[in-house]
PDB file of N, CA, C and O in Angstrom:
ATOM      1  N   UNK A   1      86.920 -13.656 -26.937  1.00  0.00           N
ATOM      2  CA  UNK A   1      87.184 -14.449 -28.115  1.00  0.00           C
ATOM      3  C   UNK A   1      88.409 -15.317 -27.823  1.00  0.00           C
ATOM      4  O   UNK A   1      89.480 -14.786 -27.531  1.00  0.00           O
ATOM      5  N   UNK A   2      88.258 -16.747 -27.902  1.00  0.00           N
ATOM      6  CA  UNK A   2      89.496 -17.235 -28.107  1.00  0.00           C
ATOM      7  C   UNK A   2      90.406 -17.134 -28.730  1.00  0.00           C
ATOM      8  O   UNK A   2      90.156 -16.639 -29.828  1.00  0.00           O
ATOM      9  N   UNK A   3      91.733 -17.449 -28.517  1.00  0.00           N
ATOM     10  CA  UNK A   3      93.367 -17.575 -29.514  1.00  0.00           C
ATOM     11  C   UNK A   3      92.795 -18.332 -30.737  1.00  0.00           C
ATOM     12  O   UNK A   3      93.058 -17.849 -31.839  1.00  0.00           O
ATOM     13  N   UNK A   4      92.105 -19.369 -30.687  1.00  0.00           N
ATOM     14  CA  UNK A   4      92.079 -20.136 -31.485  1.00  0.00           C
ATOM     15  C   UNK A   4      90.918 -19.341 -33.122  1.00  0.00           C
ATOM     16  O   UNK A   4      90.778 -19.462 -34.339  1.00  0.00           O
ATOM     17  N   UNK A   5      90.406 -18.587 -31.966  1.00  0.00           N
ATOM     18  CA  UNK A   5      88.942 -17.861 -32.987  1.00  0.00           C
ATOM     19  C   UNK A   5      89.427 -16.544 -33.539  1.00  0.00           C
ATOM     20  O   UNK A   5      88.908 -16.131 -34.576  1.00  0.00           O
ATOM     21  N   UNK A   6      90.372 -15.849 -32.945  1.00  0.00           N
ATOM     22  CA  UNK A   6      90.790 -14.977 -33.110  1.00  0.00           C
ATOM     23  C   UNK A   6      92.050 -15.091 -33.925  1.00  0.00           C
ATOM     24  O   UNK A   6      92.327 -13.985 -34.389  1.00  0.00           O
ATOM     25  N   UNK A   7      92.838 -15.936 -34.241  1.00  0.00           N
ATOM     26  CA  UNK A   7      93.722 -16.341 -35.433  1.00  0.00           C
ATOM     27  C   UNK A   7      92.866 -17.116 -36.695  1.00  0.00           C
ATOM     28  O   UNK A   7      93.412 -17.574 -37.698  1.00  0.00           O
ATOM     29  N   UNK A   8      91.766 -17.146 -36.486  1.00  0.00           N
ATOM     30  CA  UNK A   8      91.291 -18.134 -37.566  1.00  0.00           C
ATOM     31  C   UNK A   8      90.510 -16.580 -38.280  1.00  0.00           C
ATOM     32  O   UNK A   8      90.670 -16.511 -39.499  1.00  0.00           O
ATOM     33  N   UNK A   9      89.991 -15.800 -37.869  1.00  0.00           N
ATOM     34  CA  UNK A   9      89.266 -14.778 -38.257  1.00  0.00           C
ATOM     35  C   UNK A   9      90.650 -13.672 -38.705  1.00  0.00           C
ATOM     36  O   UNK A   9      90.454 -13.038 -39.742  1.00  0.00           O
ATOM     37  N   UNK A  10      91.737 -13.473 -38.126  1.00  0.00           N
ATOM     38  CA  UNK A  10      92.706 -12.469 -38.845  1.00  0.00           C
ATOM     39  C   UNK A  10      92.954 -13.553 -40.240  1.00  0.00           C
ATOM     40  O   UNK A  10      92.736 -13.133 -41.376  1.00  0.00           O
ATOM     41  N   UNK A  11      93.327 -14.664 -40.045  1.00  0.00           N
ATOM     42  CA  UNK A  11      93.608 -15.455 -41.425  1.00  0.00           C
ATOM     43  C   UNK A  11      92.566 -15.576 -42.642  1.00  0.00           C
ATOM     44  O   UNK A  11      92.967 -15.606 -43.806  1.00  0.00           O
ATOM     45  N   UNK A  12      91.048 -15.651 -42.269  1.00  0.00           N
ATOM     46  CA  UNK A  12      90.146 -15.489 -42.794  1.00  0.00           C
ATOM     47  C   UNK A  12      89.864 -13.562 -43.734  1.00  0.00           C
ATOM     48  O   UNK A  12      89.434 -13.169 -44.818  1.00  0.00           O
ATOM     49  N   UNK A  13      90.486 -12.867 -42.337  1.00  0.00           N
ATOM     50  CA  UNK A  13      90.164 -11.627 -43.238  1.00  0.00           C
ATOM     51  C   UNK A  13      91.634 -11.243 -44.163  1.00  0.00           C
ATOM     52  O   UNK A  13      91.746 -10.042 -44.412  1.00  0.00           O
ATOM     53  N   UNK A  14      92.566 -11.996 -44.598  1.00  0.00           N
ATOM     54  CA  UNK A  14      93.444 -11.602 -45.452  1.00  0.00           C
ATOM     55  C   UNK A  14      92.690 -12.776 -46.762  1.00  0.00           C
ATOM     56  O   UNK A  14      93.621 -12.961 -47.546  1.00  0.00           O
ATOM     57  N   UNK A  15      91.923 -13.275 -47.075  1.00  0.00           N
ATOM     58  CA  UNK A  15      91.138 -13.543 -48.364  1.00  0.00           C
ATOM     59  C   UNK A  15      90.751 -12.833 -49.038  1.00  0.00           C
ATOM     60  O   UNK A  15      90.017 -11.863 -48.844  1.00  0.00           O
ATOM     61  N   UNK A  16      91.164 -13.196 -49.857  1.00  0.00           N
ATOM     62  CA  UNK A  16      89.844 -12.437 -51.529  1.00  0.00           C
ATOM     63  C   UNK A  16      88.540 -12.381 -50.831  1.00  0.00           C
ATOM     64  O   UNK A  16      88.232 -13.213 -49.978  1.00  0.00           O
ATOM     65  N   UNK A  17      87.733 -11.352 -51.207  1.00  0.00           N
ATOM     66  CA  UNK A  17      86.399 -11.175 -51.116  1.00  0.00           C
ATOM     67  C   UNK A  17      85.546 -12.720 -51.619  1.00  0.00           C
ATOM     68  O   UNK A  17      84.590 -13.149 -50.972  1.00  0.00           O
ATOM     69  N   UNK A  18      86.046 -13.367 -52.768  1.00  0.00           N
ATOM     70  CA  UNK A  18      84.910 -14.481 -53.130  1.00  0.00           C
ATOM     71  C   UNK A  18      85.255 -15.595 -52.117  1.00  0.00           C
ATOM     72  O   UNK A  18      84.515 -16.518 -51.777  1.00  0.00           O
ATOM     73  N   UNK A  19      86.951 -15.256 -51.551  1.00  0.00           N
ATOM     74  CA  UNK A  19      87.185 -17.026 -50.772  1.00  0.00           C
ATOM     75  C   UNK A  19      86.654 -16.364 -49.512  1.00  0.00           C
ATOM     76  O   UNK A  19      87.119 -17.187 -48.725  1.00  0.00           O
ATOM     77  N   UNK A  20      86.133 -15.638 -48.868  1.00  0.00           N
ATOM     78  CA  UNK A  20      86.129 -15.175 -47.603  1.00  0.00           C
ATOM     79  C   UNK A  20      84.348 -15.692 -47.962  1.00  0.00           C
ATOM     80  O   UNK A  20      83.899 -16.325 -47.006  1.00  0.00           O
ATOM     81  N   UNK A  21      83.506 -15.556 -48.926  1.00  0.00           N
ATOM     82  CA  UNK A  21      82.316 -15.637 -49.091  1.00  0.00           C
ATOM     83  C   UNK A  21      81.735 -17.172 -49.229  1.00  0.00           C
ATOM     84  O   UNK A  21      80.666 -17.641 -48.839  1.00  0.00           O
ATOM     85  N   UNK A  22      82.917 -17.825 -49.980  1.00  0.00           N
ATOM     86  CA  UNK A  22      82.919 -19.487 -49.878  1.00  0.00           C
ATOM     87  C   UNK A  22      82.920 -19.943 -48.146  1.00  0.00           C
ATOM     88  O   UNK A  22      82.086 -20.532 -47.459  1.00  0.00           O
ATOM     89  N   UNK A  23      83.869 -19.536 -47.933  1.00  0.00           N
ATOM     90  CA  UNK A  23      83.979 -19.864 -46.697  1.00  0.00           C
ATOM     91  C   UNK A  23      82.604 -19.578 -45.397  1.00  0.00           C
ATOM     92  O   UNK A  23      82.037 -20.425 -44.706  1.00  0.00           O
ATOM     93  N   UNK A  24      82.433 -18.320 -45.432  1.00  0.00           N
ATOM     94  CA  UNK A  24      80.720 -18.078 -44.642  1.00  0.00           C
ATOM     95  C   UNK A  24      79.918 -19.415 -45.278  1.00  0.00           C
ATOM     96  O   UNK A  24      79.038 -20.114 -44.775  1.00  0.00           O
ATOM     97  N   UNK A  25      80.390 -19.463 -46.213  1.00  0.00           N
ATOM     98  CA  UNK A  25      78.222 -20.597 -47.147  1.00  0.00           C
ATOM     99  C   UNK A  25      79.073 -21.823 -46.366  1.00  0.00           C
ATOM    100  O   UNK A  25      78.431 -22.582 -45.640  1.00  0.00           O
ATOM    101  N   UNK A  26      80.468 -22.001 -46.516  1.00  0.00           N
ATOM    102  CA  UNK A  26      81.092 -23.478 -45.877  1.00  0.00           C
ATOM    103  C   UNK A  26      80.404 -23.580 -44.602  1.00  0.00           C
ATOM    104  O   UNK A  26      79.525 -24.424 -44.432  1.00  0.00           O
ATOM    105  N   UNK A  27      80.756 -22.770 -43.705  1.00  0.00           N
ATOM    106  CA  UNK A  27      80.732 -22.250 -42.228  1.00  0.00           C
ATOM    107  C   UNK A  27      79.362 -22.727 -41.863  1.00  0.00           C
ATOM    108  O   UNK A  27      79.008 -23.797 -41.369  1.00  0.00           O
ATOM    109  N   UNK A  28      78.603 -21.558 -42.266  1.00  0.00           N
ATOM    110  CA  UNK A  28      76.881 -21.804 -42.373  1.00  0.00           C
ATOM    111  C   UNK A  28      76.420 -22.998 -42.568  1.00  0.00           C
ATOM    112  O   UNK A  28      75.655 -23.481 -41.734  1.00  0.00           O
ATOM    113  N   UNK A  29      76.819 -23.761 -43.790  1.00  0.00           N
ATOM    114  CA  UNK A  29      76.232 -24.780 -43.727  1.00  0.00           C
ATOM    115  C   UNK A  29      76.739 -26.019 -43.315  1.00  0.00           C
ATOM    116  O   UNK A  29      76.260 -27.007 -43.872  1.00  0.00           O
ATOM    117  N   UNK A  30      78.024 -26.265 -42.044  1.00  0.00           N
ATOM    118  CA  UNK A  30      78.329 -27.209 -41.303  1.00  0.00           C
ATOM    119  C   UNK A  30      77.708 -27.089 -40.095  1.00  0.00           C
ATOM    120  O   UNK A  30      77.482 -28.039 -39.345  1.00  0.00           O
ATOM    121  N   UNK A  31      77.387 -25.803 -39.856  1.00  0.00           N
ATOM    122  CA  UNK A  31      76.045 -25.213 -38.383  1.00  0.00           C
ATOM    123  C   UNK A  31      74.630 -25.928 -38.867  1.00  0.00           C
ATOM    124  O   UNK A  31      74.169 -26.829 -38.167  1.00  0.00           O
ATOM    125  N   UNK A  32      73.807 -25.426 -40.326  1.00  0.00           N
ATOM    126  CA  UNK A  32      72.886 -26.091 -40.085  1.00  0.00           C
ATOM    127  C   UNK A  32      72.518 -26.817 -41.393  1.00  0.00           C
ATOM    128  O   UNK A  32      72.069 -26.328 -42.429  1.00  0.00           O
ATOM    129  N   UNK A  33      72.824 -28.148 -41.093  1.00  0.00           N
ATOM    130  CA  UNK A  33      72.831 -29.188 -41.617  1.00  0.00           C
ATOM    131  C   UNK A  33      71.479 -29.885 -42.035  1.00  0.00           C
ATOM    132  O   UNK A  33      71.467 -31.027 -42.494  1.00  0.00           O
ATOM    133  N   UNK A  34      70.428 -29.188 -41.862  1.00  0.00           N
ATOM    134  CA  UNK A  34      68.823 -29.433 -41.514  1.00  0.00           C
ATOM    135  C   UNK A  34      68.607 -29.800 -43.283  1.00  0.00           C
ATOM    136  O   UNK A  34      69.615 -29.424 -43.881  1.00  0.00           O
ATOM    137  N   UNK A  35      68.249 -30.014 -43.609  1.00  0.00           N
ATOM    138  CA  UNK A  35      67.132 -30.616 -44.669  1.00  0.00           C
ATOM    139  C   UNK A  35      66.155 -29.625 -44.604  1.00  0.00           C
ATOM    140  O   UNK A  35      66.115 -28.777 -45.495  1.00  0.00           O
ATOM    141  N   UNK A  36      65.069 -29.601 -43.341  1.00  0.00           N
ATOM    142  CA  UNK A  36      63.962 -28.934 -43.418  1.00  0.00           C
ATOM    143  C   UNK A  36      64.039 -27.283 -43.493  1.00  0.00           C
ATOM    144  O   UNK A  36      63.025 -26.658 -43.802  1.00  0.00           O
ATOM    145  N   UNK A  37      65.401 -26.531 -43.172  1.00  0.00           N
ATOM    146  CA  UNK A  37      65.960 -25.281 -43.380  1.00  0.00           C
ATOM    147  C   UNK A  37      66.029 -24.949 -44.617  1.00  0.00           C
ATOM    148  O   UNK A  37      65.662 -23.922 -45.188  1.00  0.00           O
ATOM    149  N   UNK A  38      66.568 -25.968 -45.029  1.00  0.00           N
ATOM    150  CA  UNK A  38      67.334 -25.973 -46.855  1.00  0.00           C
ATOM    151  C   UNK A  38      66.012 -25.684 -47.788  1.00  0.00           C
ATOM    152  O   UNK A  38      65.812 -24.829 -48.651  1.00  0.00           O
ATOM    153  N   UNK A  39      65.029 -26.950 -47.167  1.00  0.00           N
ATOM    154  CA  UNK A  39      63.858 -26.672 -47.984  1.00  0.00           C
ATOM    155  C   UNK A  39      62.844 -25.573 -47.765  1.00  0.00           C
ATOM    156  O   UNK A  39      61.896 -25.335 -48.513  1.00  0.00           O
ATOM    157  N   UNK A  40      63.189 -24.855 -46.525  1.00  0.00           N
ATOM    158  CA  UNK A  40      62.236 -23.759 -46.258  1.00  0.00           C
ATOM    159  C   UNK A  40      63.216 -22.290 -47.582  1.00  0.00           C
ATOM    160  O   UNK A  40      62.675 -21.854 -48.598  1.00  0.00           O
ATOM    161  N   UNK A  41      64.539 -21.909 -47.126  1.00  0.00           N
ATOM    162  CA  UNK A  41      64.629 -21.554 -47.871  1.00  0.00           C
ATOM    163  C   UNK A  41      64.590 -21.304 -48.819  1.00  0.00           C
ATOM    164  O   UNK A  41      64.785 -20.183 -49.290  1.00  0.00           O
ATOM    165  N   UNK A  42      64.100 -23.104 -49.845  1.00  0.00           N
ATOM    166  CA  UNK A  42      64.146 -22.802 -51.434  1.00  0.00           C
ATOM    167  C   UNK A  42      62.669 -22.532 -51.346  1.00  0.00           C
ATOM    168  O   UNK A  42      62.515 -22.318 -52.549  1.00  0.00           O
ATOM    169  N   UNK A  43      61.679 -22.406 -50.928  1.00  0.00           N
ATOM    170  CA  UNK A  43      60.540 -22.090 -50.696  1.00  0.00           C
ATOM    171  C   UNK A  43      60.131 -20.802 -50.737  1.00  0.00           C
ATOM    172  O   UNK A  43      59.191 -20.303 -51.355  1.00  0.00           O
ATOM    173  N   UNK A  44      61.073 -20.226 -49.890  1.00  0.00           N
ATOM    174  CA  UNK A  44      60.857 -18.877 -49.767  1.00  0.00           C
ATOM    175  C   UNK A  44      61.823 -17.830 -51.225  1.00  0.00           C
ATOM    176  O   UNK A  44      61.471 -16.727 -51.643  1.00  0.00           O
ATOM    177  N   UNK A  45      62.928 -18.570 -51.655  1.00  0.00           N
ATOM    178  CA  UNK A  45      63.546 -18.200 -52.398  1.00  0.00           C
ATOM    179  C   UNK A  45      62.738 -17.978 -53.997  1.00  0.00           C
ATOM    180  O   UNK A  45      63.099 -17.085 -54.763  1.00  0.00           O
ATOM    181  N   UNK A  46      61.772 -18.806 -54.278  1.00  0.00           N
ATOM    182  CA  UNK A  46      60.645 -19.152 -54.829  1.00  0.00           C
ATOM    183  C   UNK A  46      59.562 -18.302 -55.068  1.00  0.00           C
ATOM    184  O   UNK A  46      59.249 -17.781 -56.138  1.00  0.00           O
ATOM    185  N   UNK A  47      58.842 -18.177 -53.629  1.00  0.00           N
ATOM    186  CA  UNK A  47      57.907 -17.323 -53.378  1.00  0.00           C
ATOM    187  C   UNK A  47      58.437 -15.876 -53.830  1.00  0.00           C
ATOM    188  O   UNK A  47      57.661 -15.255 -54.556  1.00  0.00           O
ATOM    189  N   UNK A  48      59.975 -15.088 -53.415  1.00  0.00           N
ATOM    190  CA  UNK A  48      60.144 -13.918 -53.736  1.00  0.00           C
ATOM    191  C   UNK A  48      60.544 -13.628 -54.879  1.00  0.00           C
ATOM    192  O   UNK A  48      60.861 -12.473 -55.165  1.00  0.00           O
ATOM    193  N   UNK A  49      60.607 -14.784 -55.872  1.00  0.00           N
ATOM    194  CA  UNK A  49      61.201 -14.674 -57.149  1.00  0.00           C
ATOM    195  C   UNK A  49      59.766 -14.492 -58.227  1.00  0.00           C
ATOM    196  O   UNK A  49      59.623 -14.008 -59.350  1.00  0.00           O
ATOM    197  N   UNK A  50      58.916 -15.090 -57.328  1.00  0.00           N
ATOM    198  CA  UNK A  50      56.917 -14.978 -57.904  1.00  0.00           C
ATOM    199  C   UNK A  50      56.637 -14.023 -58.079  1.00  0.00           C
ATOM    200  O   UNK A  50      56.215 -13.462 -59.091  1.00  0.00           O
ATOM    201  N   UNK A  51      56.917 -13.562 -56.700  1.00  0.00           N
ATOM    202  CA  UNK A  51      56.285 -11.692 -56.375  1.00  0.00           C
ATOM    203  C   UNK A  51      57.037 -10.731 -56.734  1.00  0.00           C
ATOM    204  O   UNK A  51      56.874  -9.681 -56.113  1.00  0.00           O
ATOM    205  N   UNK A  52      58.173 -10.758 -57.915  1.00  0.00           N
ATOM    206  CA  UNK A  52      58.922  -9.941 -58.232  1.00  0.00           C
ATOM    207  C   UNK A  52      58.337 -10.322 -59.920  1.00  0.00           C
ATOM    208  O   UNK A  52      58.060  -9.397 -60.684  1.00  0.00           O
ATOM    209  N   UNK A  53      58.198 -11.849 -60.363  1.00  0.00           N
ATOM    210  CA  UNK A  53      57.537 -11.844 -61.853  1.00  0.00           C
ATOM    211  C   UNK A  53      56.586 -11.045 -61.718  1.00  0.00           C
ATOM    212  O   UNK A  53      56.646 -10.054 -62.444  1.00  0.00           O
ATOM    213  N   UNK A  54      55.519 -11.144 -60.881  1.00  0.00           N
ATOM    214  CA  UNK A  54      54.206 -10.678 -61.359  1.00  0.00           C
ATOM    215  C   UNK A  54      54.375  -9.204 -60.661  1.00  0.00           C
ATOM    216  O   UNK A  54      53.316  -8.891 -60.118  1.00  0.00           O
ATOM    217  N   UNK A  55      54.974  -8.615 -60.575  1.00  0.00           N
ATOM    218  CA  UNK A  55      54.849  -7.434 -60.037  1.00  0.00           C
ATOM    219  C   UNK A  55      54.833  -6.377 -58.524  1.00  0.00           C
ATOM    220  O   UNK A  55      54.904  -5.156 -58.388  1.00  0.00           O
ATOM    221  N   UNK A  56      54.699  -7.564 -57.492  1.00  0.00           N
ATOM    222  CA  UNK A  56      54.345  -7.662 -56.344  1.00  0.00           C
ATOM    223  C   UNK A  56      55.436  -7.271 -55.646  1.00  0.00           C
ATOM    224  O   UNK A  56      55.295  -6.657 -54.589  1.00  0.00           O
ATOM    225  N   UNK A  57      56.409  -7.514 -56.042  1.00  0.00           N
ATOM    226  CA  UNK A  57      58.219  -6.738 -55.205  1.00  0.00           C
ATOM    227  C   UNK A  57      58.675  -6.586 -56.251  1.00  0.00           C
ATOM    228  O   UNK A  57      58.395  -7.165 -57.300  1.00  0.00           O
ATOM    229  N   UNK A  58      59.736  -5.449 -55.964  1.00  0.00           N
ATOM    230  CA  UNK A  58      60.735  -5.301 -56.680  1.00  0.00           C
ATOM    231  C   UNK A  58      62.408  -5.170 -56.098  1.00  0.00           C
ATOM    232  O   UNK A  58      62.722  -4.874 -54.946  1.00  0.00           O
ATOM    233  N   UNK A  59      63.176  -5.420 -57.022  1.00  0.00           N
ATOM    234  CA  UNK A  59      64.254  -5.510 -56.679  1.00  0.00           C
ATOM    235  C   UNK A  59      64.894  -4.305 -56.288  1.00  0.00           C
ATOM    236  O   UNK A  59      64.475  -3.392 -57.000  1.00  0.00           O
ATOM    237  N   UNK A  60      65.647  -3.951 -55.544  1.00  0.00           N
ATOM    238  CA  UNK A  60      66.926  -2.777 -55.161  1.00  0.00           C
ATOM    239  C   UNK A  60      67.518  -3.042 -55.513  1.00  0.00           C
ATOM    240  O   UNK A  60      67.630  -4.131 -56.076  1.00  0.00           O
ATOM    241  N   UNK A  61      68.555  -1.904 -55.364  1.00  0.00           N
ATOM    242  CA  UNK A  61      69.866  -1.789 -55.499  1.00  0.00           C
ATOM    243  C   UNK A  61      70.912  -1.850 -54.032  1.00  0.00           C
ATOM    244  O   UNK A  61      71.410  -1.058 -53.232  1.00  0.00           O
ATOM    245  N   UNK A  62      70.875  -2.919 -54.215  1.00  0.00           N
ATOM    246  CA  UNK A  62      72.271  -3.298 -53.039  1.00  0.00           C
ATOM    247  C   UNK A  62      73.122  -2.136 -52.539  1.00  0.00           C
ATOM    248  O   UNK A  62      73.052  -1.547 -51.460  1.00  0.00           O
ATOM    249  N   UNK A  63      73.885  -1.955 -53.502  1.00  0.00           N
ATOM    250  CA  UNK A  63      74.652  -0.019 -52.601  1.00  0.00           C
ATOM    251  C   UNK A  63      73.748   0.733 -52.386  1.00  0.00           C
ATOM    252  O   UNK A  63      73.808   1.340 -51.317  1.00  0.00           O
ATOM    253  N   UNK A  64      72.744   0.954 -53.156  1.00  0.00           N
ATOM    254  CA  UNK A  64      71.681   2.455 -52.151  1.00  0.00           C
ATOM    255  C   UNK A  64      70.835   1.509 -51.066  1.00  0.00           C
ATOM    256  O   UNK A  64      69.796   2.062 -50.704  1.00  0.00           O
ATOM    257  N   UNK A  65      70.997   0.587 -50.650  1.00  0.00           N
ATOM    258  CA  UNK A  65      70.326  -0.061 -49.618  1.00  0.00           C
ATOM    259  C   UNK A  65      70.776  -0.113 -48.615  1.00  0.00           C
ATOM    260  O   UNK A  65      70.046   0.005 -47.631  1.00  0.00           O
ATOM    261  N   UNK A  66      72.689  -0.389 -48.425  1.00  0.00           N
ATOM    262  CA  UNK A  66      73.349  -0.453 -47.892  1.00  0.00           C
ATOM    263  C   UNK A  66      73.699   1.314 -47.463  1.00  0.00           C
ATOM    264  O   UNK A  66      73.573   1.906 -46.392  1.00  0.00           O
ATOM    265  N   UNK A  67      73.981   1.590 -48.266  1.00  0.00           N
ATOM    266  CA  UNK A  67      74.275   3.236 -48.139  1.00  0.00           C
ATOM    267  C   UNK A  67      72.877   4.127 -47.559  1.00  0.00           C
ATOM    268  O   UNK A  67      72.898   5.331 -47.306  1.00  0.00           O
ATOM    269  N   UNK A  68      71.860   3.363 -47.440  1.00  0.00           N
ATOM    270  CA  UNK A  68      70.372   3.846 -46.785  1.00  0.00           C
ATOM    271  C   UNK A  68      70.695   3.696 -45.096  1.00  0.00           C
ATOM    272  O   UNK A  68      70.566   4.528 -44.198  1.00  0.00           O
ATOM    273  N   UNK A  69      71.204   2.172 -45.064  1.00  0.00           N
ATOM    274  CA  UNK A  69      70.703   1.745 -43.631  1.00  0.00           C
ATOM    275  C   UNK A  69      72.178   2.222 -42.696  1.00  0.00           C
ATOM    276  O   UNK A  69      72.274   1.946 -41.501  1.00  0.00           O
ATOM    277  N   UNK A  70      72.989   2.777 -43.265  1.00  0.00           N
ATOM    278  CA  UNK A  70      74.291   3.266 -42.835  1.00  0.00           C
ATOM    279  C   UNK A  70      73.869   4.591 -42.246  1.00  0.00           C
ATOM    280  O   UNK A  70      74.171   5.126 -41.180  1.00  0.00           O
ATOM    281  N   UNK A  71      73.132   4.948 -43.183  1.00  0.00           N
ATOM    282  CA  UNK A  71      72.796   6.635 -42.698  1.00  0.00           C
ATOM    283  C   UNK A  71      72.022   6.793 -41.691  1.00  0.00           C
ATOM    284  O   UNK A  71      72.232   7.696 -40.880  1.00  0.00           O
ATOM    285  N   UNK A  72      70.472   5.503 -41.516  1.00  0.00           N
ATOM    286  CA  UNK A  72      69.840   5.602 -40.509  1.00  0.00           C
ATOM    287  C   UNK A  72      70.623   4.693 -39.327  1.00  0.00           C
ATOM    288  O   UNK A  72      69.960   4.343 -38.350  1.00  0.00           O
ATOM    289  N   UNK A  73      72.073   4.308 -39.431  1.00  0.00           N
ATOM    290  CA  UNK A  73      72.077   4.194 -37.825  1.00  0.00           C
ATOM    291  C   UNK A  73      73.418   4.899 -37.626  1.00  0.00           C
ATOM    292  O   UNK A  73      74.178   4.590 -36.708  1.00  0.00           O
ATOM    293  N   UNK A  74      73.687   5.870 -38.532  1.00  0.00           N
ATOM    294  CA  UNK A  74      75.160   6.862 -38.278  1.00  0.00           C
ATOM    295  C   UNK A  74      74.712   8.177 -37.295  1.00  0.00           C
ATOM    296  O   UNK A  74      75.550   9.018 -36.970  1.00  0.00           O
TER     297      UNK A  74
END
């Protein structure tokens, strides 16, 4: 890791949780700048919001999901 990457990431992890989260969507989206990404996502963002109206997925719970996949690789 560079000096340069490696002072930007200790400065990054003394943020608030929401500015550290602004910053990833900043980050992310100066990498990909695509149009055709943007629109695949809202596509898909779409599609899983369908299959959760009509019944077809359902939503979790974020901590027992997280606290699931911790256990299968602890």
């Amino acid at each position: 890791m560079s000096e340069i990457l490696a002072n930007l990431e200790a400065q990054a992890l003394k943020l608030a949780p929401e500015e550290r989260a602004l910053l990833v969507h900043r980050l992310i989206d100066s990498v990909w700048e695509n149009q055709s990404v943007e629109e695949a996502w809202a596509r898909e963002v779409e599609r899983r919001c369908v299959a959760i109206d009509c019944g077809e997925d359902e939503l979790l719970n974020p901590t027992e999901v997280i606290q699931s996949l911790r256990q299968q690789i602890s």
